[in-house]
N, C-alpha and C positions, 0 to 999 in steps of 0.2 A: 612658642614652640620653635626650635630650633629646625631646618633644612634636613635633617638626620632622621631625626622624630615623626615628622610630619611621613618623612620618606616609610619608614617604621609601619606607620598607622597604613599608609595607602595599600602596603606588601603586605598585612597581614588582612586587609579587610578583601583585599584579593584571593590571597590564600581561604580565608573563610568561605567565600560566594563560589570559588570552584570546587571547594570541601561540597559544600549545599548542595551541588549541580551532580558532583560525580554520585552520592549518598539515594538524590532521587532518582536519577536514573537505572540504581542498582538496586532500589525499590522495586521500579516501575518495571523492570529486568526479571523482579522476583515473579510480581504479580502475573506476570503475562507466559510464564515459562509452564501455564498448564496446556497452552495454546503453540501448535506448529507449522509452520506453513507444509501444503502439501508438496514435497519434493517427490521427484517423479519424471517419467518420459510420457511421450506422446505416443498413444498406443498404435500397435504395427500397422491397424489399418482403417487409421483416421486419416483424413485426407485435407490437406493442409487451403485454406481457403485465401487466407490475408495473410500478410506479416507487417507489423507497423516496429518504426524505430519510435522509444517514449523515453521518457525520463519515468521511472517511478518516484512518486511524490512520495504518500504513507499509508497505511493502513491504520484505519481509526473504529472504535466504535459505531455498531450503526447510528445514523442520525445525528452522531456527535464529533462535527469533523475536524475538531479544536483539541480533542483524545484520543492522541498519539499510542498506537498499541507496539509494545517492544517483541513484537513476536517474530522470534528466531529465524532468520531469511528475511525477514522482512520489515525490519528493525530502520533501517536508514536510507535516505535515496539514493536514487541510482539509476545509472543509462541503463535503459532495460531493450530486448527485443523480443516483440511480445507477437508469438505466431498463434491465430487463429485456425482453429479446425473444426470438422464438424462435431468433435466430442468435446469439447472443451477448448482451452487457450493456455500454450505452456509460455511460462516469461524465464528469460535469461538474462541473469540481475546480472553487473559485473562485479566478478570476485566467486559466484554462490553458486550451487549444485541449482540444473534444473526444477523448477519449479510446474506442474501442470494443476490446471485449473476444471476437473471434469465437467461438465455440463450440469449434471445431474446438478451439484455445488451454489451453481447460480443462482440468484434472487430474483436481480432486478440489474439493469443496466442504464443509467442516465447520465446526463451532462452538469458539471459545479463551476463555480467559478472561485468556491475557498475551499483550503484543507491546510493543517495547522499553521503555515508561516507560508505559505504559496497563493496569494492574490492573482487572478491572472482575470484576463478580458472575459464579459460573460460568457459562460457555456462552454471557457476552455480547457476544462478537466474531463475526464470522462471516470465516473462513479463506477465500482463494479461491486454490488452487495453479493456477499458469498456466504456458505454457512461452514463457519472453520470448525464446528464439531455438529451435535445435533440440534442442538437448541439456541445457537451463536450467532446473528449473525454480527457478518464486518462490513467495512466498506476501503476500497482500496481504489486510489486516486492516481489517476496518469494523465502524461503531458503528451500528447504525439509532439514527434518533430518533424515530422518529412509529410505527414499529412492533418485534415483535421480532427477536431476531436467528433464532429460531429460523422464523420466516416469510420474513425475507429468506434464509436458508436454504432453502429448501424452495424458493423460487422459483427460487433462483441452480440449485439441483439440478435443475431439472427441464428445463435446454437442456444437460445433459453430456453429450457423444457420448456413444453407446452404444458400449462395447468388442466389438470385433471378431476370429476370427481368432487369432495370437497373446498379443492384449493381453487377451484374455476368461480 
Protein backbone atom coordinates (compact mmCIF):
# COMPACT_ATOMS: atom_id res chain seq x y z
CA UNK A 1 0.00 0.00 0.00
CA UNK A 2 1.25 3.06 -1.09
CA UNK A 3 1.90 6.51 1.49
CA UNK A 4 -1.39 8.00 -0.33
CA UNK A 5 -3.62 5.04 0.42
CA UNK A 6 -2.68 4.18 3.76
CA UNK A 7 -3.05 8.13 4.14
CA UNK A 8 -6.81 7.46 2.58
CA UNK A 9 -7.73 4.47 4.97
CA UNK A 10 -6.51 6.51 8.20
CA UNK A 11 -8.85 9.87 6.91
CA UNK A 12 -11.67 8.05 6.27
CA UNK A 13 -11.62 5.56 9.26
CA UNK A 14 -11.48 9.08 11.19
CA UNK A 15 -14.13 10.48 9.30
CA UNK A 16 -16.19 7.29 10.26
CA UNK A 17 -15.52 7.13 14.36
CA UNK A 18 -16.62 11.03 14.35
CA UNK A 19 -19.63 10.05 12.06
CA UNK A 20 -20.37 7.29 15.05
CA UNK A 21 -19.63 9.79 17.89
CA UNK A 22 -21.78 12.87 16.50
CA UNK A 23 -24.84 10.03 15.27
CA UNK A 24 -24.78 8.90 19.33
CA UNK A 25 -24.82 11.81 20.67
CA UNK A 26 -27.79 13.06 18.67
CA UNK A 27 -29.36 9.79 19.88
CA UNK A 28 -28.60 10.22 23.23
CA UNK A 29 -29.79 14.29 22.62
CA UNK A 30 -33.16 12.67 21.36
CA UNK A 31 -33.73 10.41 24.18
CA UNK A 32 -33.19 12.88 26.97
CA UNK A 33 -35.07 15.91 25.33
CA UNK A 34 -38.39 14.66 27.28
CA UNK A 35 -36.21 15.83 30.46
CA UNK A 36 -35.28 19.84 31.37
CA UNK A 37 -33.36 21.24 33.70
CA UNK A 38 -35.16 23.45 36.16
CA UNK A 39 -34.20 27.04 34.91
CA UNK A 40 -35.30 29.51 37.30
CA UNK A 41 -34.36 32.23 40.02
CA UNK A 42 -33.99 32.18 43.66
CA UNK A 43 -37.21 33.03 45.15
CA UNK A 44 -37.47 36.82 46.63
CA UNK A 45 -37.26 35.64 50.04
CA UNK A 46 -34.86 32.79 50.37
CA UNK A 47 -32.15 33.69 52.22
CA UNK A 48 -28.95 32.89 50.81
CA UNK A 49 -26.67 30.49 53.10
CA UNK A 50 -23.35 29.27 51.28
CA UNK A 51 -22.13 30.02 47.91
CA UNK A 52 -19.36 27.34 46.65
CA UNK A 53 -17.23 27.90 43.30
CA UNK A 54 -17.52 23.92 41.38
CA UNK A 55 -16.92 22.71 38.36
CA UNK A 56 -20.11 20.94 37.24
CA UNK A 57 -19.09 17.41 36.37
CA UNK A 58 -22.57 15.67 34.77
CA UNK A 59 -25.82 14.60 35.40
CA UNK A 60 -26.41 10.73 35.17
CA UNK A 61 -28.87 8.38 35.95
CA UNK A 62 -29.54 7.49 39.42
CA UNK A 63 -27.26 4.97 40.55
CA UNK A 64 -25.69 4.75 37.23
CA UNK A 65 -22.91 7.26 37.13
CA UNK A 66 -21.18 5.97 33.94
CA UNK A 67 -25.00 7.27 32.13
CA UNK A 68 -24.35 10.43 30.97
CA UNK A 69 -27.94 12.25 30.79
CA UNK A 70 -28.02 15.05 27.74
CA UNK A 71 -30.49 16.90 29.40
CA UNK A 72 -30.79 20.59 28.10
CA UNK A 73 -28.64 22.85 30.61
CA UNK A 74 -27.12 20.44 31.58
CA UNK A 75 -25.62 18.51 28.95
CA UNK A 76 -21.75 19.38 29.45
CA UNK A 77 -19.29 20.57 32.18
CA UNK A 78 -18.77 23.53 33.35
CA UNK A 79 -17.39 26.20 35.95
CA UNK A 80 -20.52 26.57 37.79
CA UNK A 81 -21.40 28.89 40.97
CA UNK A 82 -23.61 27.06 43.01
CA UNK A 83 -25.44 29.28 45.81
CA UNK A 84 -27.15 27.63 48.67
CA UNK A 85 -30.33 28.77 50.21
CA UNK A 86 -32.77 27.89 52.56
CA UNK A 87 -35.21 26.87 49.62
CA UNK A 88 -33.14 25.04 47.51
CA UNK A 89 -29.63 25.80 45.63
CA UNK A 90 -29.51 27.80 42.12
CA UNK A 91 -26.20 26.89 39.89
CA UNK A 92 -24.85 29.30 37.40
CA UNK A 93 -23.42 27.19 34.62
CA UNK A 94 -21.12 29.36 32.14
CA UNK A 95 -22.83 30.34 29.04
CA UNK A 96 -26.63 29.02 30.49
CA UNK A 97 -29.74 30.79 31.96
CA UNK A 98 -29.99 30.30 35.68
CA UNK A 99 -30.71 27.28 36.88
CA UNK A 100 -32.61 26.82 40.73
CA UNK A 101 -32.88 23.54 42.45
CA UNK A 102 -36.15 23.69 44.97
CA UNK A 103 -35.69 21.96 48.05
CA UNK A 104 -38.80 20.28 47.77
CA UNK A 105 -36.69 18.48 44.45
CA UNK A 106 -34.09 16.91 46.55
CA UNK A 107 -33.47 13.19 47.39
CA UNK A 108 -30.47 12.60 48.84
CA UNK A 109 -27.10 14.50 49.14
CA UNK A 110 -23.63 12.33 49.26
CA UNK A 111 -20.13 12.29 48.44
CA UNK A 112 -18.50 9.93 44.98
CA UNK A 113 -15.25 9.72 43.93
CA UNK A 114 -16.48 8.50 40.05
CA UNK A 115 -18.81 10.11 37.46
CA UNK A 116 -18.54 9.31 33.87
CA UNK A 117 -14.76 10.22 32.94
CA UNK A 118 -13.94 12.31 36.31
CA UNK A 119 -11.77 10.00 38.83
CA UNK A 120 -10.99 12.25 41.61
CA UNK A 121 -9.59 11.32 45.37
CA UNK A 122 -12.20 9.51 47.64
CA UNK A 123 -15.31 11.45 48.51
CA UNK A 124 -14.38 14.19 46.17
CA UNK A 125 -17.52 14.70 44.36
CA UNK A 126 -20.46 15.65 45.89
CA UNK A 127 -23.70 13.65 44.61
CA UNK A 128 -26.96 15.70 44.53
CA UNK A 129 -29.97 13.06 43.73
CA UNK A 130 -32.89 15.17 42.49
CA UNK A 131 -36.29 14.28 40.95
CA UNK A 132 -36.22 15.98 37.42
CA UNK A 133 -39.97 15.05 36.79
CA UNK A 134 -42.32 12.91 39.20
CA UNK A 135 -41.18 9.52 39.12
CA UNK A 136 -37.18 10.33 37.91
CA UNK A 137 -34.82 10.46 39.87
CA UNK A 138 -30.94 11.87 38.60
CA UNK A 139 -27.99 12.41 40.10
CA UNK A 140 -25.85 15.37 39.44
CA UNK A 141 -22.04 15.52 40.31
CA UNK A 142 -19.76 18.50 41.48
CA UNK A 143 -16.14 19.47 42.09
CA UNK A 144 -15.82 22.37 44.66
CA UNK A 145 -12.81 24.43 44.12
CA UNK A 146 -12.24 26.90 46.58
CA UNK A 147 -13.64 24.53 49.42
CA UNK A 148 -14.33 20.96 50.15
CA UNK A 149 -16.53 18.54 48.88
CA UNK A 150 -17.35 17.42 52.28
CA UNK A 151 -18.57 21.11 53.26
CA UNK A 152 -20.39 21.65 50.08
CA UNK A 153 -21.96 18.66 51.43
CA UNK A 154 -22.97 19.31 54.58
CA UNK A 155 -24.30 22.69 53.24
CA UNK A 156 -26.37 20.96 50.24
CA UNK A 157 -27.64 18.52 53.31
CA UNK A 158 -28.90 21.01 55.44
CA UNK A 159 -32.09 22.44 53.03
CA UNK A 160 -33.28 18.41 52.50
CA UNK A 161 -37.00 18.17 53.25
CA UNK A 162 -37.33 16.50 56.23
CA UNK A 163 -39.30 12.98 55.50
CA UNK A 164 -42.52 12.79 56.53
CA UNK A 165 -45.36 10.29 57.03
CA UNK A 166 -44.80 7.32 54.69
CA UNK A 167 -41.39 8.41 53.46
CA UNK A 168 -39.79 8.61 57.17
Amino acid sequence: MTREGALLVVVAVTVLLLAVLAWAWWRRTRRDAVWSAPVGEIPADARETALFETLYVATTRHGEPLERLAIGGLAFRSRAALTVTDAGFALDLTGEPRLFFAAARLDDIAQATVAIDRVVERDGLVRVTWRIDDETLVDSYFRPQDASARALADALRGILPIPTGSDA
